[in-house]
Backbone as CSV, one residue per row, in Angstrom:
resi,resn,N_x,N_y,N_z,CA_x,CA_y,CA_z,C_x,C_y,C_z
1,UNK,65.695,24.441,11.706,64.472,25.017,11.143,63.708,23.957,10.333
2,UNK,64.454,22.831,9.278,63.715,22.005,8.796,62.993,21.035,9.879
3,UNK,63.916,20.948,11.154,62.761,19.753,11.769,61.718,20.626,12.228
4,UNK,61.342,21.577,12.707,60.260,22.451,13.297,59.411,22.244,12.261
5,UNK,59.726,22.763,10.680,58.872,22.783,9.708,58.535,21.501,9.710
6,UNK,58.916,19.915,10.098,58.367,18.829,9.824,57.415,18.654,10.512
7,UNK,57.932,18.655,12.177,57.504,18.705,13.070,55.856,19.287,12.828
8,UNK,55.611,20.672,12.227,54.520,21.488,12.246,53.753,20.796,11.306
9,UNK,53.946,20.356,9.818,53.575,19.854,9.106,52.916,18.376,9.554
10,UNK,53.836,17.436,10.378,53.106,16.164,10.951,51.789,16.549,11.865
11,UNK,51.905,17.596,12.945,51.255,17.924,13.791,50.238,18.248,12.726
12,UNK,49.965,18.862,11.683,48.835,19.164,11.155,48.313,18.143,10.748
13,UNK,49.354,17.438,9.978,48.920,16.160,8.970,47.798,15.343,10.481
14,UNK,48.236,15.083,11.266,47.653,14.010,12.765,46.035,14.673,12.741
15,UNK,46.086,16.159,12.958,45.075,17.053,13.387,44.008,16.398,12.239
16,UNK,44.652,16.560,10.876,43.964,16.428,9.727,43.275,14.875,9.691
17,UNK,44.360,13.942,10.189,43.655,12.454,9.941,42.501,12.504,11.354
18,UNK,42.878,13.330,12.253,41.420,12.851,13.639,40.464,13.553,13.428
19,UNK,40.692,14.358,12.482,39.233,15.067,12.559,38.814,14.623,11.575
20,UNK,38.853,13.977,10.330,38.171,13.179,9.183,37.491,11.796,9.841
21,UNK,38.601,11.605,10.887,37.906,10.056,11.683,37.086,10.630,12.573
22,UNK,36.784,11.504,13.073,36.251,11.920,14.032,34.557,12.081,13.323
23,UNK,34.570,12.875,12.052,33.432,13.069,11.322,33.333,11.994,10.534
24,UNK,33.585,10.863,10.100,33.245,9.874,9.615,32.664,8.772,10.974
25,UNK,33.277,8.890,11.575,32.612,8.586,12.932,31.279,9.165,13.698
26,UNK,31.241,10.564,13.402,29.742,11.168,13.718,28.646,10.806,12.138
27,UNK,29.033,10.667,10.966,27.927,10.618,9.863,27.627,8.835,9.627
28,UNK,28.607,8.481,9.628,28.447,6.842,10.549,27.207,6.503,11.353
29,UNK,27.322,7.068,12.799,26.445,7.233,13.844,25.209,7.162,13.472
30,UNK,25.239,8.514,12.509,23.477,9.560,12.044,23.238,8.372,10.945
31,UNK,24.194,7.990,10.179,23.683,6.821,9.345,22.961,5.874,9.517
32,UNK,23.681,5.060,10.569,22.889,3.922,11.238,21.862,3.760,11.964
33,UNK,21.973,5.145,12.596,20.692,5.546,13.180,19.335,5.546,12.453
34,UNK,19.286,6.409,11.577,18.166,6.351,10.432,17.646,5.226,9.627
35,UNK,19.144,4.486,9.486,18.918,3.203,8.724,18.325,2.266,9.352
36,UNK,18.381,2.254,10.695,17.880,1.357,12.132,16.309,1.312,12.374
37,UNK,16.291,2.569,12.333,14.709,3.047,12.162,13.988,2.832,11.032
38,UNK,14.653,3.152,9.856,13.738,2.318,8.599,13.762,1.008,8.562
39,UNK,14.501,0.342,8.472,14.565,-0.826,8.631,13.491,-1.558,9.854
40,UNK,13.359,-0.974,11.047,12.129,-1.303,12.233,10.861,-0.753,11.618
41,UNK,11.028,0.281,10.517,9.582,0.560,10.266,8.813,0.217,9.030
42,UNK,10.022,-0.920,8.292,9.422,-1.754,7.182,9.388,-2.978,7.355
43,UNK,9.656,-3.259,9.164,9.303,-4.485,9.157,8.111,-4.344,9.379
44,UNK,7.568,-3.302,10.087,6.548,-3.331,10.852,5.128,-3.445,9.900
45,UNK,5.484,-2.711,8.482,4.970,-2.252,7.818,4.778,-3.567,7.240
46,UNK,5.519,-4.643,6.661,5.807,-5.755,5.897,4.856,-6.446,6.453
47,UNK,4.680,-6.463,8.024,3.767,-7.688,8.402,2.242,-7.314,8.130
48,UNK,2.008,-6.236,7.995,1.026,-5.543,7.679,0.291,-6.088,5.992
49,UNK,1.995,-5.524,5.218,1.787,-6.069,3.977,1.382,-7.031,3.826
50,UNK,2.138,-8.270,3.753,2.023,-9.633,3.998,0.327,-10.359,4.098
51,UNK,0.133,-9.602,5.533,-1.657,-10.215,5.886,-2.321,-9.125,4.585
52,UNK,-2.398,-8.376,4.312,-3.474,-7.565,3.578,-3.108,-8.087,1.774
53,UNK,-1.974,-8.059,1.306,-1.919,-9.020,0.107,-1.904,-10.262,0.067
54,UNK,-2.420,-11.318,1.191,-2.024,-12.733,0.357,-3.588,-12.892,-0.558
55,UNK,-2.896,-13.572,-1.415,-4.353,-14.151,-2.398,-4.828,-15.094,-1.434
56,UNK,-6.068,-15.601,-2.799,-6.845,-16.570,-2.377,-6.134,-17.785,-2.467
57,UNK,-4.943,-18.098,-3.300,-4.382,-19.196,-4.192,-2.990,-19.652,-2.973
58,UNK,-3.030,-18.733,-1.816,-2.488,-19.246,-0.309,-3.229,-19.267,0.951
59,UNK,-2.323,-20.249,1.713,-3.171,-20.266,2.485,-3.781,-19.484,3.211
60,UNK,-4.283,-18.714,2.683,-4.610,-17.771,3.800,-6.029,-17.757,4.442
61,UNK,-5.655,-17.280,6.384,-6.384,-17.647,7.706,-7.793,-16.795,6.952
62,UNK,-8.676,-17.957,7.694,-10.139,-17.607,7.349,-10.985,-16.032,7.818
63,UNK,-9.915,-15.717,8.947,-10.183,-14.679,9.572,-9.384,-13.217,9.397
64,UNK,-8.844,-14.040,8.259,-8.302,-12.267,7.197,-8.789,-12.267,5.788
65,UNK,-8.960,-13.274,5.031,-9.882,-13.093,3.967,-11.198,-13.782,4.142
66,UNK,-12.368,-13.359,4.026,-13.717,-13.897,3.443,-13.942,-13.793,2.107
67,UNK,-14.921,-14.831,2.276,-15.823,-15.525,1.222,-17.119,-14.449,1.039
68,UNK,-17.400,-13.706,0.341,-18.674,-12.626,-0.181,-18.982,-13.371,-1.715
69,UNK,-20.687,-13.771,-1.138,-21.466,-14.437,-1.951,-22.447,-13.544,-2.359
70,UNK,-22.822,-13.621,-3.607,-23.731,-12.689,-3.960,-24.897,-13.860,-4.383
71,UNK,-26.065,-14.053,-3.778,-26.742,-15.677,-4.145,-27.370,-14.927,-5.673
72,UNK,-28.167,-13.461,-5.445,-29.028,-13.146,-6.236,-28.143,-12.884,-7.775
73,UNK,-27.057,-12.448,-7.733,-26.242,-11.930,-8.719,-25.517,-13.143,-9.080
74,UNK,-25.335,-13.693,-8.139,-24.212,-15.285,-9.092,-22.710,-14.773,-8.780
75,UNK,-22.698,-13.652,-7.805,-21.067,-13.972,-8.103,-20.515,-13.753,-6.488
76,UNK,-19.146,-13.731,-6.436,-18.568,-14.275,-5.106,-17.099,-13.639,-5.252
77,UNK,-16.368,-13.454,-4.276,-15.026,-13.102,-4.452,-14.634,-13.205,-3.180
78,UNK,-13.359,-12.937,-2.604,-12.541,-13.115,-1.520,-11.975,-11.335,-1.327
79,UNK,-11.804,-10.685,0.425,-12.492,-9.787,1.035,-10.842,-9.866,1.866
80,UNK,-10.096,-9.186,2.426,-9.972,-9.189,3.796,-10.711,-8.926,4.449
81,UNK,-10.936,-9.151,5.409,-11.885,-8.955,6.704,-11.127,-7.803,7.222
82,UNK,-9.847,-7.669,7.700,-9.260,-6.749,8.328,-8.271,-6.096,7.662
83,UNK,-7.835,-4.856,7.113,-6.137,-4.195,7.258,-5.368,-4.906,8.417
84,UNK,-5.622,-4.751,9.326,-4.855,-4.944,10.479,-3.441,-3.944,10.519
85,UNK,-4.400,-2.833,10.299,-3.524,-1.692,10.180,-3.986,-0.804,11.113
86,UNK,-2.871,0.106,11.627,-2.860,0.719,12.633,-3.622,2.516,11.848
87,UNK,-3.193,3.162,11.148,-3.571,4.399,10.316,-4.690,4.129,9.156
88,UNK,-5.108,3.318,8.857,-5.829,3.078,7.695,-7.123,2.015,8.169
89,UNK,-7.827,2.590,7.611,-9.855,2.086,7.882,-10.547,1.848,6.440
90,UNK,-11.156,0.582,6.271,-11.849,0.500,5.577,-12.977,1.112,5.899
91,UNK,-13.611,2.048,4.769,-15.304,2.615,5.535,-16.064,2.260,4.698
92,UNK,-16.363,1.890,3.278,-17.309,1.132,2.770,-16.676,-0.351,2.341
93,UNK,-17.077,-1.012,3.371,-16.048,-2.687,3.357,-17.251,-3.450,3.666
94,UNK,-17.490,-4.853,2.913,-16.585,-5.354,1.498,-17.119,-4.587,0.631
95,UNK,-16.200,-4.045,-0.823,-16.782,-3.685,-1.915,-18.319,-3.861,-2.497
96,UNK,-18.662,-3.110,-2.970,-19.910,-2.916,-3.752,-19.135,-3.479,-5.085
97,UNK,-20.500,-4.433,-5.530,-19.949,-4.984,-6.798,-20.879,-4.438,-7.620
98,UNK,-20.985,-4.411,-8.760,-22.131,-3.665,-9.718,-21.610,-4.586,-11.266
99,UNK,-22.557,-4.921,-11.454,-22.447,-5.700,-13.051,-23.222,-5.114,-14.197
100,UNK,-22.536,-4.501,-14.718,-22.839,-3.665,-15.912,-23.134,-4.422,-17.324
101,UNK,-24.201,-4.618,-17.885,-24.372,-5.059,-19.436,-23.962,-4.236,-20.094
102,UNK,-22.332,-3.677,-20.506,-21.664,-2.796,-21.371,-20.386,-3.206,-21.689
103,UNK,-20.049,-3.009,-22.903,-18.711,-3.099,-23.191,-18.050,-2.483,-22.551
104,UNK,-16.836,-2.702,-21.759,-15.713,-1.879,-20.713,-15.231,-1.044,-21.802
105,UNK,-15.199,0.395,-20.902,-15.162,1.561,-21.749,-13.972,2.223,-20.370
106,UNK,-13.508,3.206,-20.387,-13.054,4.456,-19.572,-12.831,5.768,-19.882
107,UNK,-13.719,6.364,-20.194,-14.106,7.614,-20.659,-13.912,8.695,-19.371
108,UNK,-14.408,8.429,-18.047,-14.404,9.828,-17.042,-13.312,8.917,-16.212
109,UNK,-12.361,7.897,-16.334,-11.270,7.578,-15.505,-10.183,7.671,-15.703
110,UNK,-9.194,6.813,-14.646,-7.773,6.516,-15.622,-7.593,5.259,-15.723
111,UNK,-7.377,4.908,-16.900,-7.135,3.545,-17.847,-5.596,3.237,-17.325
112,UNK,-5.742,1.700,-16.935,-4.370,1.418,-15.868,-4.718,0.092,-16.291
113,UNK,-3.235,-0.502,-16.330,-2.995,-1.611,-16.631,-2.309,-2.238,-15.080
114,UNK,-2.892,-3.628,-14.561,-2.648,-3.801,-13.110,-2.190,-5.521,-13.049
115,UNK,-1.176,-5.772,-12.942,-0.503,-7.004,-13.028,-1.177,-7.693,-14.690
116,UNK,-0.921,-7.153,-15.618,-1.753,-7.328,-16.871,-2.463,-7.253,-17.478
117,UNK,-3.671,-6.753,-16.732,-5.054,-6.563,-16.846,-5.831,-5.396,-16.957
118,UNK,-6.810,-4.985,-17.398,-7.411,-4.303,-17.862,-7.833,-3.170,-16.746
119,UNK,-7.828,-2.053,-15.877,-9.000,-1.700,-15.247,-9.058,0.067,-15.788
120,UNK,-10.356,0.624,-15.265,-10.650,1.782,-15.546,-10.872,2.668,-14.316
121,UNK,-10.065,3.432,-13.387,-10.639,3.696,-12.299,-10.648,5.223,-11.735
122,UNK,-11.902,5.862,-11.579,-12.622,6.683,-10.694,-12.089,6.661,-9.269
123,UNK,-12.103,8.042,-8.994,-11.872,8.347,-7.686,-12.343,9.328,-7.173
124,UNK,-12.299,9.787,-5.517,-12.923,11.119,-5.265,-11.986,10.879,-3.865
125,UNK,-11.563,12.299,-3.326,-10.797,12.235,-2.051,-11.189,13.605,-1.383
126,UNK,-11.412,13.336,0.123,-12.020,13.985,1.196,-11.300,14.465,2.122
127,UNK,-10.734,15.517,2.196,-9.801,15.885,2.929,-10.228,16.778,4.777
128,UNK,-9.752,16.411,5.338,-10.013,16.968,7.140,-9.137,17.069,7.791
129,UNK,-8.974,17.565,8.827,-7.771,17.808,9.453,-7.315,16.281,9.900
130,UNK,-8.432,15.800,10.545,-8.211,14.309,10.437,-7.795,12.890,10.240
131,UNK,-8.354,13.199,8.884,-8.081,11.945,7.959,-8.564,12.209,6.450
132,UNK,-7.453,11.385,5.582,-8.489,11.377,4.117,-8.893,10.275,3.653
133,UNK,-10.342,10.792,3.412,-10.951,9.848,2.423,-11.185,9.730,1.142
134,UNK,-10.653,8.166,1.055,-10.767,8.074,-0.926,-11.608,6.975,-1.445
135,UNK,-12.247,7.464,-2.009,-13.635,6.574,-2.585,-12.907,5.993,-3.914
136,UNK,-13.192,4.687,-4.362,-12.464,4.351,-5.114,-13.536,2.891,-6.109
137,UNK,-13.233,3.503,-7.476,-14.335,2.820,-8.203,-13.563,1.570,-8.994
138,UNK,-13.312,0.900,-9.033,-12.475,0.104,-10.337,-13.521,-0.398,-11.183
139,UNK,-13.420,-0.518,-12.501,-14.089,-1.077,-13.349,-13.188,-2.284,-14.707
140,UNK,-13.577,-3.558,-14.419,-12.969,-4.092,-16.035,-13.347,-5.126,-16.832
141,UNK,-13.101,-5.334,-17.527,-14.264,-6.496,-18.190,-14.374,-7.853,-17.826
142,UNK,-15.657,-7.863,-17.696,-15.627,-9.617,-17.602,-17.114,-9.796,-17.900
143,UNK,-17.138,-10.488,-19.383,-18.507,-10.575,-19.307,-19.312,-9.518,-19.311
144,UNK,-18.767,-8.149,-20.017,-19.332,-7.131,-19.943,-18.480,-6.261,-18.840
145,UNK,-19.229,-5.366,-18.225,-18.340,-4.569,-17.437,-18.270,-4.981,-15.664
146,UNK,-17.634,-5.456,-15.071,-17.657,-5.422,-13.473,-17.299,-4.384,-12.515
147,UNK,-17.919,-3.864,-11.690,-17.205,-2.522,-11.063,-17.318,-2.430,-9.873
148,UNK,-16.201,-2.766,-9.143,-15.627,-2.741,-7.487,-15.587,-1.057,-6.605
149,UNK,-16.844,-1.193,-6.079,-16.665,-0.289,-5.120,-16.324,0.085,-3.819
150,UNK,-15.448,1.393,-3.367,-15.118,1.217,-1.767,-14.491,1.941,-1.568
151,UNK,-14.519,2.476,-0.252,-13.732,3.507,0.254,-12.727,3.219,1.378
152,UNK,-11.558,4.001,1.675,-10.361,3.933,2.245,-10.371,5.362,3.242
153,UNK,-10.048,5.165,4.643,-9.947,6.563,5.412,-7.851,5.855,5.818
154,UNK,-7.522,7.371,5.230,-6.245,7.378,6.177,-6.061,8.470,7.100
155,UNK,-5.177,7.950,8.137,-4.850,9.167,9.002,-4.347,10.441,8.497
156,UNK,-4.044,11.487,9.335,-3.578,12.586,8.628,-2.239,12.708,9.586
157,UNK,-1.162,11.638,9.055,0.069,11.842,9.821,0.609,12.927,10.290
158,UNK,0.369,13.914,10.407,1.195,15.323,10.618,0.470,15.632,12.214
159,UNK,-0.794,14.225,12.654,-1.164,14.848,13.891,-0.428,14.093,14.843
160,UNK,0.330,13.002,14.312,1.520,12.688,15.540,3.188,13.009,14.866
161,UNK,3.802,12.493,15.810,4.938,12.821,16.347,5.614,11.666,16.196
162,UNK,7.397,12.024,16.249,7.949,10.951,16.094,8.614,9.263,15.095
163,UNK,8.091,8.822,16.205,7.973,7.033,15.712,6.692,7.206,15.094
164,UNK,5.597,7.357,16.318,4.468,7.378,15.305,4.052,7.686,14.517
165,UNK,4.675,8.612,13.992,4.208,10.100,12.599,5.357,8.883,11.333
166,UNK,6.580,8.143,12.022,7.319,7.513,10.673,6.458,6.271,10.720
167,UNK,5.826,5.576,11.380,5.648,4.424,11.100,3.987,4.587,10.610
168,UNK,3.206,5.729,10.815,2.096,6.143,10.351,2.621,6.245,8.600
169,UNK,3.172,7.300,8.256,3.571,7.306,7.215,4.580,5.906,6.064
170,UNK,5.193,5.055,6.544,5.546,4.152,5.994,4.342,3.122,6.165
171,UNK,3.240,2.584,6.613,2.232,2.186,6.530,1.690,2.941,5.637
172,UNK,0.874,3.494,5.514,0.404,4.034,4.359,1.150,4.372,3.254
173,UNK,2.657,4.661,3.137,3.435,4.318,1.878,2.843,2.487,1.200
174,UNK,3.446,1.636,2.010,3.018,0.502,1.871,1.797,-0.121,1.363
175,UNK,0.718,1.053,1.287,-0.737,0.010,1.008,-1.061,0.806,-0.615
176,UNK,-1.818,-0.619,-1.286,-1.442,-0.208,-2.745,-3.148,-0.681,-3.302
177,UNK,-4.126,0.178,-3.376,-5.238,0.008,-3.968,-4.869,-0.626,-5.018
178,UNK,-4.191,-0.257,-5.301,-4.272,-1.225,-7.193,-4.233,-2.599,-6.621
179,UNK,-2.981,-3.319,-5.618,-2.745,-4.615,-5.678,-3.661,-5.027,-5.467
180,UNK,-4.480,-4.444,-4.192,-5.459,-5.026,-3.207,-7.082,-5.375,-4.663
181,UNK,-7.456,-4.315,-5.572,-8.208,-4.858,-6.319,-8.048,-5.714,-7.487
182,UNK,-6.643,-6.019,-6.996,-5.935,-6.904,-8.349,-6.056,-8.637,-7.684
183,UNK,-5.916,-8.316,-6.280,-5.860,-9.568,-5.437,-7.283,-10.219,-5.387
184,UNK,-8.691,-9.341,-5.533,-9.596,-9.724,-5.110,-10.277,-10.244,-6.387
185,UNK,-9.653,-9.326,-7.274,-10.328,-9.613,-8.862,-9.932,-11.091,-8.974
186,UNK,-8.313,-11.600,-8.532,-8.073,-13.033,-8.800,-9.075,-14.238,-8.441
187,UNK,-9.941,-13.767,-7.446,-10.977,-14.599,-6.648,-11.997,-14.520,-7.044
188,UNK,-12.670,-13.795,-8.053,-13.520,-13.035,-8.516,-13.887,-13.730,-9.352
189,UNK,-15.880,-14.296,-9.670,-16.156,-15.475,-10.242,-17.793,-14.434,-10.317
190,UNK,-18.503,-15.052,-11.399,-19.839,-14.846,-11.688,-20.385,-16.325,-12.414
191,UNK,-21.322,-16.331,-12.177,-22.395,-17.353,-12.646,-23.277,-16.871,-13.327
192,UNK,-23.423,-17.487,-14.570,-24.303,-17.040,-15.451,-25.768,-18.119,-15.364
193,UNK,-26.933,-17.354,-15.562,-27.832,-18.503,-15.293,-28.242,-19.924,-16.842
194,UNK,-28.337,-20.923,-16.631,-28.247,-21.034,-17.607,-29.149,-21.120,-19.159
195,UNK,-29.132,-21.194,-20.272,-29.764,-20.697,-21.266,-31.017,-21.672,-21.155
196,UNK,-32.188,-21.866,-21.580,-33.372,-22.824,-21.697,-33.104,-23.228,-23.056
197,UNK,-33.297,-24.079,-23.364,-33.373,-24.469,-24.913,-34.445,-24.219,-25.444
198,UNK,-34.432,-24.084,-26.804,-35.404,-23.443,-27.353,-37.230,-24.807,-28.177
């Protein structure tokens, strides 16, 4: 009778170790799986990143950032030319610049501090089955007040499927208005005319 009882007891104990390997072996699987796919959809996303944040202060190809001269206003800054993004559209591109004779104030925005710096920023967002649009104001001092205008259309991921619905959505996780007017502000120059002597 004791070997039967061992006997029964091993037979369970066996049952017990293949089916823990068996399900560590299926959550394994589902693991890597998912992890496989994020990983393909932040590369995808990265190269994206990459071209749409480099500054002016690299090298970067003439045919992803421009040069926007303002002759009458005196001032100039650096632009991507493209996202080179698959879900996301610039629709008022390059920024509207506006030079304000005022002390930088933020009274109707939100006051945000952006790699150190000062900005004040306004928004408005447009919603469609579509796509949304976000109008987007930054304001911060220089010389009084400077204020970057422009708008952003994103897709409305929920109208695909799939790959495309994750890699729609991790693209647009990825894109960061703040950096992008933090990147352009770095390039960002005015000319003052100069004084006559008296």
């Amino acid at each position: 009778m004791a070997g039967k009882k061992t006997d029964k007891r091993h037979i369970r104990y066996s049952i017990f170790i293949l089916t823990v390997t068996v399900v560590t072996v299926i959550y394994a699987g589902i693991f890597s799986y998912f992890l496989y796919g994020a990983v393909k959809d932040v590369q995808i996303s990265s190269n994206f990143f990459n071209r749409f944040i480099a500054t002016a202060s690299e090298a970067a190809p003439a045919d992803e950032w421009r040069l926007y001269t303002g002759f009458a206003s005196g001032i100039s800054y650096r632009y991507p030319n493209n996202f080179s993004s698959e879900y996301i559209e610039p629709i008022s591109w390059p920024p509207i610049v506006e030079i304000l004779n005022e002390e930088f104030s933020c009274i109707n925005g939100e006051y945000k501090i952006i790699s150190g710096k000062e900005y004040c920023l306004e928004k408005t967002i447009e919603y469609s089955d579509k796509d949304t649009t976000t109008s987007y104001s930054y304001s911060f001092p220089q010389g009084g007040m400077i204020k970057f205008i422009f708008s952003i259309s994103e897709d409305n991921c929920s109208n695909y499927s799939g790959d495309e619905k994750r890699n729609c959505e991790t693209e647009q996780a990825f894109f960061d208005p703040d950096l992008l007017m933090a990147n352009m502000r770095e390039t960002f120059t005015i000319e003052t005319a100069p004084v006559a002597a008296p």
